[in-house]
C-alpha positions as CSV (number, residue, x, y, z in Angstrom):
1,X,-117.3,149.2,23.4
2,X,-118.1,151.9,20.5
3,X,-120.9,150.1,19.5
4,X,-122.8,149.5,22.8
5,X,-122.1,152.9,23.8
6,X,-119.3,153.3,25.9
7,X,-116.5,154.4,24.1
8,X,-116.8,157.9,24.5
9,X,-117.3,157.6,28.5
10,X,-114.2,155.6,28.9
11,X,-112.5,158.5,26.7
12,X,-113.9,160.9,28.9
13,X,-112.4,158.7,32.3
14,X,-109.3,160.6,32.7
15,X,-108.5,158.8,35.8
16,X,-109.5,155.2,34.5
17,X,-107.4,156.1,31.8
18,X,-104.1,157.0,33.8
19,X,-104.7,153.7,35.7
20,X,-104.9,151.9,32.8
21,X,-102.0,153.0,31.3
22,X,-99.5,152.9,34.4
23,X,-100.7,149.3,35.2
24,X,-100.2,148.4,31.6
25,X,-96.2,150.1,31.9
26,X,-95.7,147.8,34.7
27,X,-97.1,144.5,34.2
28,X,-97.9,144.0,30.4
29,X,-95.1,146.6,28.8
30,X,-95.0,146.2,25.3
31,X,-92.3,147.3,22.3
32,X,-93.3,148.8,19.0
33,X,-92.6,147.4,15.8
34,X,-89.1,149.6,15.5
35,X,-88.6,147.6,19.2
36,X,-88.9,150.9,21.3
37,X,-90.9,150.7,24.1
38,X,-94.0,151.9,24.3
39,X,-94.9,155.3,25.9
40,X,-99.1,154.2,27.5
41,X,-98.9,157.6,29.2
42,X,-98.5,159.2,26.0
43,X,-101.6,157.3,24.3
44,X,-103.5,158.6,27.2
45,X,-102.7,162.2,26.3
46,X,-103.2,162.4,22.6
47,X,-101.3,159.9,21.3
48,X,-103.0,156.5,21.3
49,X,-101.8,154.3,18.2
50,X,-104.8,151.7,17.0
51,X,-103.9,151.2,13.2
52,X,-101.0,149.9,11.7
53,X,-99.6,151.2,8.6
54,X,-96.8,149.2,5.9
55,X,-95.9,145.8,7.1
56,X,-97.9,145.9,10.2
57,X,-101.2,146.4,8.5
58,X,-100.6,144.1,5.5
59,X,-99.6,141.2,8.4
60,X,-102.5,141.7,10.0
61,X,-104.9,142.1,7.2
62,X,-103.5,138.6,6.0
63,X,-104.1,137.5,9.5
64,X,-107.9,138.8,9.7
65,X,-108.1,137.1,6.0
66,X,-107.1,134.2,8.2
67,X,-109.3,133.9,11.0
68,X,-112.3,134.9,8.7
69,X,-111.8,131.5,6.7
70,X,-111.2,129.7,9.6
71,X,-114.4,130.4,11.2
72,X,-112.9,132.5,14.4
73,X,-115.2,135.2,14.1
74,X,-118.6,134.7,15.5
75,X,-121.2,136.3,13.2
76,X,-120.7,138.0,10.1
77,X,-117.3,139.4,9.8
78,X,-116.8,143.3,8.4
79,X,-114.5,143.7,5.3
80,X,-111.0,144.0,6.9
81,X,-110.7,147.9,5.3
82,X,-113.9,148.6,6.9
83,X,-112.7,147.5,10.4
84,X,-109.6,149.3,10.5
85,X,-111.2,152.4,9.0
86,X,-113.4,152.5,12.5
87,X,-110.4,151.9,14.5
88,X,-109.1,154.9,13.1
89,X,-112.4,156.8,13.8
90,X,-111.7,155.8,17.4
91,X,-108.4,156.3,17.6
92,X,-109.2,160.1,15.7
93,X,-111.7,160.7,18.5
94,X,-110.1,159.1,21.6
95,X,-106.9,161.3,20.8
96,X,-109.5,164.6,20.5
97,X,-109.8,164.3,24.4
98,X,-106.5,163.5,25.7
99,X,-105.1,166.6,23.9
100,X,-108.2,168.7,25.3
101,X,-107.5,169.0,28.7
């Protein structure tokens, strides 16, 4: 979405967004790594979590490391440190609206 452009509009969808997340609360709820649920209304308004940190983001650089030798990325593949260093970009700028309004 960032790279074809439409990242920022769907930031910008407050409404979208509050759909997204109550739909999400009732038919795909999720638990965190400490096993509490997940607040989506609260990733809506300034708290959206897209990068791991400790275990979580050593598991799933191993499992990138993974999929990359198996062939289950189409293309090139960016470094695994790159990657998550834009999903913290987004995250960083996806947060800046839902605490601006």
């Amino acid at each position: 979405m960032d790279d074809a452009g439409f990242a920022d509009k769907a930031f910008a969808d407050r409404q979208l967004a509050n759909a997204v997340a109550k739909h999400k609360s009732m038919f795909f709820a999720e638990k965190a790594a400490d096993r509490s649920p997940i607040d989506y209304a609260a990733a809506v308004d300034g708290h959206l979590v897209l990068t791991p940190s400790g275990d979580g983001l050593r598991a799933l650089s191993e499992d990138y490391a993974k999929m990359v030798d198996d062939g289950l990325l189409l293309g090139d593949s960016e470094p695994f440190e790159q990657l998550i260093e834009r999903c913290a970009l987004i995250q960083e700028r996806a947060n800046k609206v839902g605490t601006t309004e």
